[in-house]
C-alpha positions as CSV (number, residue, x, y, z in Angstrom):
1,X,-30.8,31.9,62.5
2,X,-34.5,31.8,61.8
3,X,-36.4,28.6,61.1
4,X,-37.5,27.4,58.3
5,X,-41.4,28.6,57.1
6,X,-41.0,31.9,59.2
7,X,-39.9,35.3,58.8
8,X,-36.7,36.6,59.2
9,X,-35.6,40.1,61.2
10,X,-34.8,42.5,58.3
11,X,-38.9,42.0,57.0
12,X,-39.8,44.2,60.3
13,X,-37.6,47.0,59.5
14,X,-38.9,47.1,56.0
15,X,-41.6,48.9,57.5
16,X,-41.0,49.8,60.4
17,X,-37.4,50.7,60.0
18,X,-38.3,54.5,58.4
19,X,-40.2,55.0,61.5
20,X,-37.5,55.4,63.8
21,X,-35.7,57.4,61.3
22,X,-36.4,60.9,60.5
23,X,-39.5,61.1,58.8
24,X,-39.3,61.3,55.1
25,X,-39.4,64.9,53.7
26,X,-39.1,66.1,50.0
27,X,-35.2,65.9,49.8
28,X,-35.6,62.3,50.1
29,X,-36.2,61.4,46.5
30,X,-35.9,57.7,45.4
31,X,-35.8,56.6,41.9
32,X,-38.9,54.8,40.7
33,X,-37.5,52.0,38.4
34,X,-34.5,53.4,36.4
35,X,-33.8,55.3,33.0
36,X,-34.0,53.1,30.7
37,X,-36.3,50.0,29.1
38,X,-36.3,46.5,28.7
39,X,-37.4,46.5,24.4
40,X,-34.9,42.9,24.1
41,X,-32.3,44.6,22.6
42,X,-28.8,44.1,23.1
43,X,-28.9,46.0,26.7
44,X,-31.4,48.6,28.5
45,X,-32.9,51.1,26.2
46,X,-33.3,54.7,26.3
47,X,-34.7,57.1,24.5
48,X,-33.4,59.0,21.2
49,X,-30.2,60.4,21.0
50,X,-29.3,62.9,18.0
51,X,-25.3,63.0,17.6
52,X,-22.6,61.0,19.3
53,X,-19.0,62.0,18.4
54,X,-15.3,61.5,19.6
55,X,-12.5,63.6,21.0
56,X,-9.7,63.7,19.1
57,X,-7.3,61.6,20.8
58,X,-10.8,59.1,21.0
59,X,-10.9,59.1,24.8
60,X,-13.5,60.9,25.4
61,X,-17.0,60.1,24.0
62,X,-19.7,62.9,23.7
63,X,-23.5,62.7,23.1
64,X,-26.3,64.9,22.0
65,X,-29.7,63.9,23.4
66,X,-33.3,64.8,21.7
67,X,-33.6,67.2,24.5
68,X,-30.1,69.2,23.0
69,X,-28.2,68.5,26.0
70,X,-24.9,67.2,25.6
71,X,-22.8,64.8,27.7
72,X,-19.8,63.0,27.9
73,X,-17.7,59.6,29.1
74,X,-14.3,58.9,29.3
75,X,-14.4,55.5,31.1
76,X,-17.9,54.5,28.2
77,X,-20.0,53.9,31.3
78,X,-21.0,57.5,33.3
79,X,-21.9,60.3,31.7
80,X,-21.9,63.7,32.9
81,X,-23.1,67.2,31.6
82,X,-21.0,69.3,29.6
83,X,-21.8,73.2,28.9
84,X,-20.1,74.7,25.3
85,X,-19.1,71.5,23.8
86,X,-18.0,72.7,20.0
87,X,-19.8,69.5,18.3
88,X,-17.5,68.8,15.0
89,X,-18.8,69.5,11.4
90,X,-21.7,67.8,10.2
91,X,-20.5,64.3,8.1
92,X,-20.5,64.5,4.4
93,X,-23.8,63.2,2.4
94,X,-22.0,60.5,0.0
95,X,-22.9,59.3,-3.1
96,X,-22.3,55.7,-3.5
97,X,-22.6,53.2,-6.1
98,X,-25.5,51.5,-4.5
99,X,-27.7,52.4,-1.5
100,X,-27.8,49.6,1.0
101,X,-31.8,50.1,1.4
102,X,-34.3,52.8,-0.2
103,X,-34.1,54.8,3.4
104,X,-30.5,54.6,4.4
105,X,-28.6,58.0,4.4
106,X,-25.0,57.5,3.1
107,X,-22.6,59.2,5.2
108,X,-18.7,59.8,4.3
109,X,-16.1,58.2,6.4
110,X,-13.4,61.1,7.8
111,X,-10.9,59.2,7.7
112,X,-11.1,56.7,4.7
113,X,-12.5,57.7,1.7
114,X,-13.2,54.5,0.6
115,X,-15.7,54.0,3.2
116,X,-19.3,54.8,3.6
117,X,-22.0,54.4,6.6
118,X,-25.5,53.7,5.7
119,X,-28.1,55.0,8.2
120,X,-31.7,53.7,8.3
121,X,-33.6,50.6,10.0
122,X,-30.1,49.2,10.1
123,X,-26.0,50.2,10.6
124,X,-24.9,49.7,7.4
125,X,-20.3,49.6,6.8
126,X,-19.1,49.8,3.2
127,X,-15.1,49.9,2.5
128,X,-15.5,50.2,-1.2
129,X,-17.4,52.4,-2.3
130,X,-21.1,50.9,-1.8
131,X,-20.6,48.1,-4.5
132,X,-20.7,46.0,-1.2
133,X,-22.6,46.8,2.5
134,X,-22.3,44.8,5.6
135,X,-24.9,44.8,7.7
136,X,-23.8,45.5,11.2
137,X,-26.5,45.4,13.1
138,X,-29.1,43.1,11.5
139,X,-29.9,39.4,13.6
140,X,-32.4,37.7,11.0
141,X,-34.3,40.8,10.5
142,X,-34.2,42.8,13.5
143,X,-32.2,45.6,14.7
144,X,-30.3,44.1,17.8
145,X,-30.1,47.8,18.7
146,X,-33.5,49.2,17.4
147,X,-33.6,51.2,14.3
148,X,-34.1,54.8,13.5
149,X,-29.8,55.5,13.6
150,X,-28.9,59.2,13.6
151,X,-25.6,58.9,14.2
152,X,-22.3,57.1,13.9
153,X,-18.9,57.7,15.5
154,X,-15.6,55.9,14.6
155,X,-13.0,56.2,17.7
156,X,-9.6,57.6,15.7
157,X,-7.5,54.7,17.7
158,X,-9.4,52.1,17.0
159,X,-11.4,51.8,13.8
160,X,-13.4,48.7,14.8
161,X,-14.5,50.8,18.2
162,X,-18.0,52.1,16.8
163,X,-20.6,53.9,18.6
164,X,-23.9,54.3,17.0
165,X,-26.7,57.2,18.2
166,X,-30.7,55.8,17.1
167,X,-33.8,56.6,18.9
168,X,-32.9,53.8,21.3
169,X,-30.2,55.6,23.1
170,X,-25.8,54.8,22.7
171,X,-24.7,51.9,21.0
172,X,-20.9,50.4,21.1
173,X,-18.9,47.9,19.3
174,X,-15.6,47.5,20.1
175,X,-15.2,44.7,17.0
176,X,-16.3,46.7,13.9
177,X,-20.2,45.2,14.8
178,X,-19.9,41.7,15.6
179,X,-21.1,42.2,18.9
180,X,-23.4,45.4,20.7
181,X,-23.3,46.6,24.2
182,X,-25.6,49.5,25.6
183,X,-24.1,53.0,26.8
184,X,-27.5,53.8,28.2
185,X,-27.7,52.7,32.1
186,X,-26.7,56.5,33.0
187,X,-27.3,58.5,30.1
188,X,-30.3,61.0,30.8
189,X,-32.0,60.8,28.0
190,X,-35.0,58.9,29.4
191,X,-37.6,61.8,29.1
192,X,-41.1,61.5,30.4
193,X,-43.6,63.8,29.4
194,X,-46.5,62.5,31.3
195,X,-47.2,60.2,34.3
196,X,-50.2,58.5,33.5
197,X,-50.6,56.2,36.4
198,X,-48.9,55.8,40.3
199,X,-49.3,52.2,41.4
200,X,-52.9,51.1,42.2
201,X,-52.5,47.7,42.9
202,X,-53.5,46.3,39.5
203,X,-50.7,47.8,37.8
204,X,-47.4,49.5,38.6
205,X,-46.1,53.5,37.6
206,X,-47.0,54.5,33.8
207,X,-45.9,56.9,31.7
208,X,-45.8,58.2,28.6
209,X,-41.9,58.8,27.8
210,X,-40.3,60.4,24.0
211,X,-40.2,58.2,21.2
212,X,-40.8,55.1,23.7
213,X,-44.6,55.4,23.8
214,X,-46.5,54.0,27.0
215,X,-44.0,51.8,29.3
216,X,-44.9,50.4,32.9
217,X,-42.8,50.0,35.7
218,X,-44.6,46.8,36.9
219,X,-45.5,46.6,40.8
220,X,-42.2,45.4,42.5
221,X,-41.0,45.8,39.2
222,X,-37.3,47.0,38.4
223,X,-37.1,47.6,34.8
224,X,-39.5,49.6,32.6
225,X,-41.6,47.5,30.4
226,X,-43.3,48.7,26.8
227,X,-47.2,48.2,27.2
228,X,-50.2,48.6,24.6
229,X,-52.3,51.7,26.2
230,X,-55.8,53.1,25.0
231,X,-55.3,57.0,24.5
232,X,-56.3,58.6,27.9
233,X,-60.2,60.3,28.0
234,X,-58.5,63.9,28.0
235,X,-56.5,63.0,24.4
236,X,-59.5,62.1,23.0
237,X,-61.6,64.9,24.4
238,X,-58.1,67.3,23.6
239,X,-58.7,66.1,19.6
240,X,-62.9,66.3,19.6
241,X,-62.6,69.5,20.9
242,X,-60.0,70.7,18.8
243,X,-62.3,70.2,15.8
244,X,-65.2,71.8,17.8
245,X,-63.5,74.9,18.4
246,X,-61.0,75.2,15.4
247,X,-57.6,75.6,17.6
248,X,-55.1,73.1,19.2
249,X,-56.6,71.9,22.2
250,X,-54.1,71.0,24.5
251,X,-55.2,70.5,27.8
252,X,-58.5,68.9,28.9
253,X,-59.9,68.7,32.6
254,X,-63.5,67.9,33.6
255,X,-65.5,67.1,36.7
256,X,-69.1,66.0,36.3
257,X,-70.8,68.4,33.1
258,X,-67.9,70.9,34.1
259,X,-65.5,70.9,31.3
260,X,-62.0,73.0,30.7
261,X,-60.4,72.8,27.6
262,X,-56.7,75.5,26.8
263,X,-55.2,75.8,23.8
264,X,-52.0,76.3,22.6
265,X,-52.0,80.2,22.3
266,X,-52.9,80.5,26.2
267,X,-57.3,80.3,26.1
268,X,-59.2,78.7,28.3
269,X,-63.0,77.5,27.3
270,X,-65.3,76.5,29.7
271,X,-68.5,73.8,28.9
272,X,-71.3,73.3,31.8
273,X,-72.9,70.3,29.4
274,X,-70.3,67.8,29.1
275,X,-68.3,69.8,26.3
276,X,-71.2,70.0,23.9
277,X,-71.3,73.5,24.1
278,X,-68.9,76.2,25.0
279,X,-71.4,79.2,25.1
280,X,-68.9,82.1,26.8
281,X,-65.8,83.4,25.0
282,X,-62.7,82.1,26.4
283,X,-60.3,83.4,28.9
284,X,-56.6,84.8,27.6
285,X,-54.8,83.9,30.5
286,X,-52.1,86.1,29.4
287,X,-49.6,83.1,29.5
288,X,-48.5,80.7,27.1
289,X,-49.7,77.5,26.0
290,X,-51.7,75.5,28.6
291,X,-50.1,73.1,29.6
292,X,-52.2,71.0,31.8
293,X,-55.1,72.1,33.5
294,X,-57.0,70.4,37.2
295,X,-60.1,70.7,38.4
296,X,-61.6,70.1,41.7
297,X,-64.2,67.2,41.3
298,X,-66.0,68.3,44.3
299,X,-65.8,71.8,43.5
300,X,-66.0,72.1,39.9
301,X,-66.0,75.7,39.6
302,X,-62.7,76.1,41.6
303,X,-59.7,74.7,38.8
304,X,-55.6,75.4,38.1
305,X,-54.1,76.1,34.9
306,X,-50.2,75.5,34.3
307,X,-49.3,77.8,31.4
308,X,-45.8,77.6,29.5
309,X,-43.9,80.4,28.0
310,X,-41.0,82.7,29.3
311,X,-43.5,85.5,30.0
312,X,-47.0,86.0,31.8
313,X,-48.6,83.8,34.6
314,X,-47.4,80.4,35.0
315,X,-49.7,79.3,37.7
316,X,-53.4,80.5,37.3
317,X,-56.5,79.7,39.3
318,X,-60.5,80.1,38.9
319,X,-62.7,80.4,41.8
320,X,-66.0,81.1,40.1
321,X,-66.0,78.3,36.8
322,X,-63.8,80.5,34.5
323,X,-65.2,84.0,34.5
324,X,-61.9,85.0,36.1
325,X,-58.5,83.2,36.4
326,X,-55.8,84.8,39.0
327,X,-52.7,84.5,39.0
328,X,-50.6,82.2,41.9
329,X,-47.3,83.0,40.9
330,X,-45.7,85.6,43.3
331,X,-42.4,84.3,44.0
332,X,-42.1,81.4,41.5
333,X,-39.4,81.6,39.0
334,X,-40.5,82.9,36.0
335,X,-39.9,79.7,34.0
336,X,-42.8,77.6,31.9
337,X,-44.9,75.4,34.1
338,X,-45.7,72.1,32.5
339,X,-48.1,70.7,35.1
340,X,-49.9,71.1,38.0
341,X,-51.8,68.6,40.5
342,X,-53.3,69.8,43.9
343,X,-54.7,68.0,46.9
344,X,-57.8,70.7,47.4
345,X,-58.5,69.3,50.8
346,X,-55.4,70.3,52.1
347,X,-54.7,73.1,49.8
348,X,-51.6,71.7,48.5
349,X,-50.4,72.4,45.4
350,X,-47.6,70.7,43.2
351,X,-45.8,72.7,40.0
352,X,-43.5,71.1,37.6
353,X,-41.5,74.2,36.0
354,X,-38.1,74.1,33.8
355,X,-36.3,75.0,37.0
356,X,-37.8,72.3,38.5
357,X,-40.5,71.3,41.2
358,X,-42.5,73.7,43.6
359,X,-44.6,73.2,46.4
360,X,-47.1,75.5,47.9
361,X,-50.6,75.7,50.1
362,X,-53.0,78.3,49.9
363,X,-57.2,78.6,50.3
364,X,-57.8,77.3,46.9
365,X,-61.3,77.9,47.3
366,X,-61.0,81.9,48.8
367,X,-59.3,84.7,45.5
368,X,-58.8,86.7,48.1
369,X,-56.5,84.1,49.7
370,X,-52.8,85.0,51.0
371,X,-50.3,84.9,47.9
372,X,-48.6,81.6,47.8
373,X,-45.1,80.9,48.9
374,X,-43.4,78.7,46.8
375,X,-40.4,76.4,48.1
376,X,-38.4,74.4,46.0
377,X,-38.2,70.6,46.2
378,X,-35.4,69.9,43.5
379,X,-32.9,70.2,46.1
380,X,-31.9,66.7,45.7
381,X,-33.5,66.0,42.4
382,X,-31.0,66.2,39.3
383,X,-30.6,69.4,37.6
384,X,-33.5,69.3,34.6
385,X,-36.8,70.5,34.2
386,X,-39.5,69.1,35.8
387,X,-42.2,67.6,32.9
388,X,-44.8,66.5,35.1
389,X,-45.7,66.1,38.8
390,X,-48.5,63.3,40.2
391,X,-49.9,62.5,43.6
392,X,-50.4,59.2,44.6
393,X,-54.3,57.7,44.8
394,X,-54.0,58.4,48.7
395,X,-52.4,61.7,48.2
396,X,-49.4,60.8,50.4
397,X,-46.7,60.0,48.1
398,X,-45.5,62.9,45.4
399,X,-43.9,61.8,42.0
400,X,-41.9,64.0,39.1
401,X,-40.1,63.2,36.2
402,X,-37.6,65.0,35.7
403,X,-36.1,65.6,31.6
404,X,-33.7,62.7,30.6
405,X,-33.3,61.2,34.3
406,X,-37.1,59.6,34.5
407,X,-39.5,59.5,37.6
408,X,-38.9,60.1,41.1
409,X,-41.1,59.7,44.5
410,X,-41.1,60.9,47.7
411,X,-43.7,61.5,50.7
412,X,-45.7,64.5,50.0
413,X,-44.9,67.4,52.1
414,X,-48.1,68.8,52.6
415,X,-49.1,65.2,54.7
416,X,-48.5,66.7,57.9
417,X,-51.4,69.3,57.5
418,X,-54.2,66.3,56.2
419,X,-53.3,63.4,57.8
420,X,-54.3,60.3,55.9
421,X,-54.9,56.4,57.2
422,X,-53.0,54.0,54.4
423,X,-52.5,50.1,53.9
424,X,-49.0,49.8,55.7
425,X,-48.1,46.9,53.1
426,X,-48.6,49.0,50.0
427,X,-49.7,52.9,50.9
428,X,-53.1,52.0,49.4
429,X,-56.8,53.2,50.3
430,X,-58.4,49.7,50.5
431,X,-59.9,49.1,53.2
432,X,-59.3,47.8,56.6
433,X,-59.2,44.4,57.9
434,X,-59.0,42.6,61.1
435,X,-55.4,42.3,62.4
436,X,-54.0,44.0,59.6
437,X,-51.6,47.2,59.7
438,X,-52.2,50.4,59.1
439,X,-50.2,53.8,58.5
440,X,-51.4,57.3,59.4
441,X,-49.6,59.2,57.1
442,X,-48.6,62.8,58.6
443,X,-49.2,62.3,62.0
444,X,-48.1,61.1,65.5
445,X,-50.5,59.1,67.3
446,X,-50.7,58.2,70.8
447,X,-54.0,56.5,71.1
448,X,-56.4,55.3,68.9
449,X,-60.2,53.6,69.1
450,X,-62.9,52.7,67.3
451,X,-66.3,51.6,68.0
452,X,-65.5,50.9,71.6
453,X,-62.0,48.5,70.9
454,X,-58.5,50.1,71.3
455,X,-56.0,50.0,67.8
456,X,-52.6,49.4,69.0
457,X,-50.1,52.0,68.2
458,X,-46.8,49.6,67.0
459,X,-44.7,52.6,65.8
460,X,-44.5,56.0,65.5
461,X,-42.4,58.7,64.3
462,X,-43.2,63.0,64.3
463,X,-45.2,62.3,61.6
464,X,-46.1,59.1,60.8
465,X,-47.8,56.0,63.0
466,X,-48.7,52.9,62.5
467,X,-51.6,50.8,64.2
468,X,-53.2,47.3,64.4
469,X,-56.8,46.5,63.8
470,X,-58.0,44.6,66.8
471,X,-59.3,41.4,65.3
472,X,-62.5,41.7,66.6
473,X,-63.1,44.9,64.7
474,X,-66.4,44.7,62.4
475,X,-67.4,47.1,59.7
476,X,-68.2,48.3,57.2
477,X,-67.8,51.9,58.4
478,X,-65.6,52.8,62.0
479,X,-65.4,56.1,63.3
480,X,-61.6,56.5,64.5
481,X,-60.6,58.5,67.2
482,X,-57.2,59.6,66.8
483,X,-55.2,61.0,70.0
484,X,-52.4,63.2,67.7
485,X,-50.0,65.6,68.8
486,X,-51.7,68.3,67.3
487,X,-55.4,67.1,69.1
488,X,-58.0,64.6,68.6
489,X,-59.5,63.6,65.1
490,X,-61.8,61.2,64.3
491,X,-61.4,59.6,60.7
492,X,-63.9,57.5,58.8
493,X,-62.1,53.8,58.6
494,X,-63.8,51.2,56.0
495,X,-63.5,47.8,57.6
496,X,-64.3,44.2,55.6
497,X,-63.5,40.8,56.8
498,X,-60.4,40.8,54.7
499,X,-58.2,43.1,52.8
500,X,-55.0,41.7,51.8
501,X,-52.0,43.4,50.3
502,X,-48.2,41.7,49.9
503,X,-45.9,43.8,51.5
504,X,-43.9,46.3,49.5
505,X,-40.6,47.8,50.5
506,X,-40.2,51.9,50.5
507,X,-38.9,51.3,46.7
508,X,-41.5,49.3,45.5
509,X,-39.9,45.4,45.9
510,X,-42.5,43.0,47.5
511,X,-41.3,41.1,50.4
512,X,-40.9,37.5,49.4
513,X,-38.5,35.4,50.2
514,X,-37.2,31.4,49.1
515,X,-38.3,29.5,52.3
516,X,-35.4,26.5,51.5
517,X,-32.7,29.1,51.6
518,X,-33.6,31.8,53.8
519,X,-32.9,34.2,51.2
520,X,-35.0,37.1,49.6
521,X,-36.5,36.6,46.1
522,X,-35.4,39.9,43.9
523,X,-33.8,40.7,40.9
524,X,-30.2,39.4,41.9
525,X,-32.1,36.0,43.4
526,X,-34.8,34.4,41.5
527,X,-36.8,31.8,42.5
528,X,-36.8,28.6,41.3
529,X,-39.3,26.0,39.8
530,X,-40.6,23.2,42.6
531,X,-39.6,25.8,45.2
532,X,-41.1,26.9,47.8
533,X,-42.0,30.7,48.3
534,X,-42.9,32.7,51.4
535,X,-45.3,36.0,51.2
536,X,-45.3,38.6,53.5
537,X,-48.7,40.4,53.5
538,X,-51.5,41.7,56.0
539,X,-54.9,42.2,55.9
540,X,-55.7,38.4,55.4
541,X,-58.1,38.9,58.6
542,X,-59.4,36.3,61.9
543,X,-57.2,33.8,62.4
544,X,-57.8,30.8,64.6
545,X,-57.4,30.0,67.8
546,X,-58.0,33.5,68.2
547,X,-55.2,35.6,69.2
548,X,-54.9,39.1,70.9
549,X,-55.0,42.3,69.0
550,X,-50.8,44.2,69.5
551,X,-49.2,40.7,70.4
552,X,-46.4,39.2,68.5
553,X,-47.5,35.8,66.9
554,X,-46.0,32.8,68.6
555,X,-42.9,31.0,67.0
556,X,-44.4,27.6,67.9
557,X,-47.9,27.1,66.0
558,X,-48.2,30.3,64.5
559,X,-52.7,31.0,64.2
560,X,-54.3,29.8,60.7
561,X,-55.3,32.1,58.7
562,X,-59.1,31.7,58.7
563,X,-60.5,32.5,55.7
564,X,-59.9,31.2,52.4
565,X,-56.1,31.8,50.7
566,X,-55.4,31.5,47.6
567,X,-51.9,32.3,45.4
568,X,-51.6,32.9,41.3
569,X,-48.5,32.9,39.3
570,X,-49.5,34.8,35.8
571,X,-53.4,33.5,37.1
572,X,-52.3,30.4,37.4
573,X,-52.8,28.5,40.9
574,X,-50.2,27.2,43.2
575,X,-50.5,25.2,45.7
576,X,-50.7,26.7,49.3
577,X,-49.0,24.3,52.1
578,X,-49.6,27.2,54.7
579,X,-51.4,30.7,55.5
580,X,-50.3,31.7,59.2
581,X,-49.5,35.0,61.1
582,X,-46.0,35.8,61.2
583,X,-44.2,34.1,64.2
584,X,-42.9,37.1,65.8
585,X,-44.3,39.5,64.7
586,X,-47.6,42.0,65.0
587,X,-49.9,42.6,62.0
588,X,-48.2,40.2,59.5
589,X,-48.6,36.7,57.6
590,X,-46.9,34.7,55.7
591,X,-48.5,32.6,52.8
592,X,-46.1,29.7,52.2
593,X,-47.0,28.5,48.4
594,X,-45.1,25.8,46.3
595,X,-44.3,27.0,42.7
596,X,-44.6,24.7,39.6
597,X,-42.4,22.1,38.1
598,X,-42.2,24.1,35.0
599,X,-41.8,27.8,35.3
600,X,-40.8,29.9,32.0
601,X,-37.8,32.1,32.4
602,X,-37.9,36.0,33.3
603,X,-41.1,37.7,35.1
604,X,-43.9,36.2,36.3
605,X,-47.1,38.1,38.1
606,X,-48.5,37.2,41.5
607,X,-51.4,37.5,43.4
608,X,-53.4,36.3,46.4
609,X,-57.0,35.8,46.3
610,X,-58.7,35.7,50.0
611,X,-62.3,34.7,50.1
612,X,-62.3,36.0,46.8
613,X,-61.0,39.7,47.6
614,X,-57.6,40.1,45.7
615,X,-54.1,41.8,46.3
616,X,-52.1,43.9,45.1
617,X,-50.1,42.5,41.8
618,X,-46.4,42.2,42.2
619,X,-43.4,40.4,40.2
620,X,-41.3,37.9,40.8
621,X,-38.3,36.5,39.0
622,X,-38.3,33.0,37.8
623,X,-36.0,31.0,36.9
624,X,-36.1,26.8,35.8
């Protein structure tokens, strides 16, 4: 039993738990957010489906996403892949006596011939004829299931047992549509093209995902969420350029004036002046279309090019600012690449191919480098095509989507040969702070000091560590002198008086919990209005009395926090009863803040504010 207003056991092992594990490696994918989308429909969204139909005996149900891949359920909740399905005959057009709206396609029952479908913004039913329609799905003048319907199914056992295919995934009704459930919580057919953002603190995972538009997994988040997005820099640069050069641009990279631009039939032009000019004739990579194209911004003349088509390079590189591209291929499967993201200080590179993800190193720098050897890391991924492939803002955290399934993270491989110092709380870059905890990702660590002051090592694993700043630690630049297993490094370290990030589990979940009942605050247990709320975080800096750097906070008296604390719910502020180091514990605190009166229902945003520097953004469930 722990007492009240302090933390209890399991918070430790949220971090420090994977260190006594093996460390994590590629085959240990997790699932950022889900597949599907919170739109306030009548469940989770997805995206479009084209065909749904039945077996004949109507116990099996079978699905033909956008994509073209076709799945099936017999217990209407799992779905699985199916190779050869024979879909039936196309429905009969019908001409009925009225349309039920101007867009609606009129489809033929098989099996009554007085009955019609109308497809359009809405389900439309008619039994005779189409002098009358129901509308099935209409409440006031939404779609409860979205519009744009493709499909309809009727079960041959049960005429009221509808399913309904639109561009927001599988639809049911078991009562002729009265009532709507979602088939959609394991269908793949959640397709991300592109991964615009990883978490950053401001804002959580986004990407770009077919005939959903821009959605966000939110930080801590656990549901995708629709968001209003200003096209990217390389769109618009993609459609100026296009008009420049009189070809579909469709892949735009640039680092300072240095500016590549590919097209769709495999060329690559090259501007030194900010893309007003692109003086040299382009490069035929001998591939097909470009795909996506990375440069190095400290290099600008060194850049990677992932090509599609079935033939040619997939995988090209330039060493000398486009007069030559080589290819990287050698023993990646000849399958289109869709993207390609590299760490060029470690000489990592990431593919995403239709056979899935591939990870290599190489001297990106040196053409006359050693070929590079590709390995697979779809091992445990599902089997689809990789669209896309991101690092993380401190390059130690790899994500994919993979077609239909969504987006998927992992620790990056190539970590062990670049070690990199993180926030522990949320694998950020900011900087350090006194007493806070830090990670150094890709590395054991036996010793470490700075500026005269030893950092406690807490925890470490074959490659990863994690280390306290002493509290009398100053900055605003440390040199850090790591004792590894490999030798000594030294690492720059930017130190301010405070730093502070809520603590994030491995999938994302911040670390609050209800301090009345002990309990943690997630999507199964919300927190409440006039209760109170405790915040696991570090990098909240000096506390008074003083207290020594690698020593677990007393139970008794806990140090206060000595700067200012501040907490916002959706930027509004809460009252703080309490900002202490964790009893127990090394490199932790916990802000104790009461929440309002009146809270609205659903998802709310919060955020400390610590002499003015803020934390990372994370959600919490309310309820009244």
């Amino acid at each position: 039993m722990w007492r009240k207003g302090t933390l209890p056991v399991p918070v430790l092992l949220l971090v420090i738990g994977s260190l006594s594990a093996p460390a994590q490696t590629a085959s240990n994918w997790r699932r950022v957010g889900g597949s599907t989308v919170d739109l306030n429909l009548a469940a989770p969204a997805t995206g479009p489906v084209a065909r749904v139909w039945f077996s004949g005996d109507g116990g099996v149900l079978y699905a033909r996403t956008a994509s073209g891949r076709v799945f099936q359920t017999a217990d209407f909740e799992n779905w699985i892949p199916v190779a050869g399905a024979v879909e039936p005959a196309a429905p009969q057009l019908a001409t009925p006596v009225r349309f039920p709206d101007a867009s609606a396609e009129v489809l033929a029952s098989s099996s009554n011939p007085n009955e019609m479908f109308g497809l359009g913004g809405q389900l439309y039913r008619s039994s005779d004829g189409g002098h009358s329609w129901a509308n099935l799905t209409a409440h006031k003048s939404q779609s409860v299931i979205g519009g744009g319907m493709h499909s309809v199914a009727v079960s041959s056992t049960n005429p009221n047992h509808l399913v309904v295919a639109n561009d927001f995934g599988i639809w049911q009704s078991l009562d002729g549509g009265l009532y709507w459930s979602g088939l959609n919580q394991s269908l793949p057919g959640f397709t991300v093209r592109r991964i615009l953002s990883t978490p950053n603190g401001t804002w959580g995972t986004r990407a770009e995902v077919d005939g959903l538009g821009v959605l966000e997994l939110p930080p801590g988040g656990a549901v995708w969420q629709p968001v209003t997005a200003l096209p990217q820099d390389s769109e618009l640069q993609a459609l100026r350029f296009t008009a420049t050069l009189g070809v579909p641009i469709t892949a735009v990279s640039a680092a300072g004036d240095t500016v590549y631009a590919g097209s769709a039939d495999g060329r690559i032009w090259i501007s030194m002046d900010g893309g007003r000019s692109f003086p040299a004739p382009p490069w035929q990579t001998g591939g097909g279309r470009v795909e996506r194209l990375t440069v190095n911004s400290a290099h600008p003349e060194v850049a990677l090019a992932a090509l599609g088509g079935t033939s040619g390079a997939h995988i090209v590189r330039t060493t000398n600012g486009g007069v030559f591209w080589d290819p990287l291929d050698f023993n990646l499967p000849n399958a289109p690449a869709h993207s390609v993201v590299a760490d060029w200080a470690a000489g990592a590179i990431y593919v995403a191919t239709d056979k899935g993800l591939f990870y290599g190193r190489a001297d990106l720098e040196n053409a006359s480098a050693s070929p590079v050897n590709w390995q697979s890391l779809s091992s445990r991924l599902p089997n689809a095509p990789a669209t896309d492939v991101a690092l993380d803002a401190a390059g130690v955290q790899v994500y994919t989507a993979i077609e239909g399934y969504g987006v998927f993270a992992t620790a990056a491989p190539h970590r062990v040969y670049s070690p990199r110092i993180v926030n522990a709380a949320d694998f950020s870059t900011r900087p350090a702070a006194p007493g806070s905890l830090l990670s150094v990702e890709g590395s054991r660590v036996d010793s470490a000091r700075g500026a005269n002051l030893n950092y406690p090592v807490l925890a470490v694993s074959d490659n990863q560590s994690q280390i306290q700043v002493p509290f009398e630690a100053v900055g605003p630049n440390v040199a850090l002198a790591l004792r590894t297993a490999a030798g000594d490094v030294t690492v720059g370290l930017a130190v301010q008086p405070v730093s502070p990030a809520i603590l994030l589990t491995r999938d994302g979940a911040p670390v609050l919990y209800d301090a009345d009942t002990e309990m943690p605050l997630d999507v199964r247990n919300a927190a409440h209005s006039r209760g109170r709320i405790l915040i696991v975080a570090t990098g909240l800096g000096r506390v008074e009395p003083n207290w020594p750097t690698g020593v677990a906070a007393p139970s008794e008296n806990p140090p206060t926090v000595a700067a200012e604390v501040k907490v916002f719910l959706n930027g509004a502020p809460l009252e703080v009863a309490s900002a202490t180091l964790a009893p127990g514990y090394v490199g932790f605190y916990q802000v104790e803040a009461q929440l309002p009166a009146i809270a609205n229902l659903g998802t709310a945003e919060l955020h400390l504010s610590v002499d003015g520097q803020e934390s990372n953004r994370v959600q919490i469930v309310m309820e009244p």
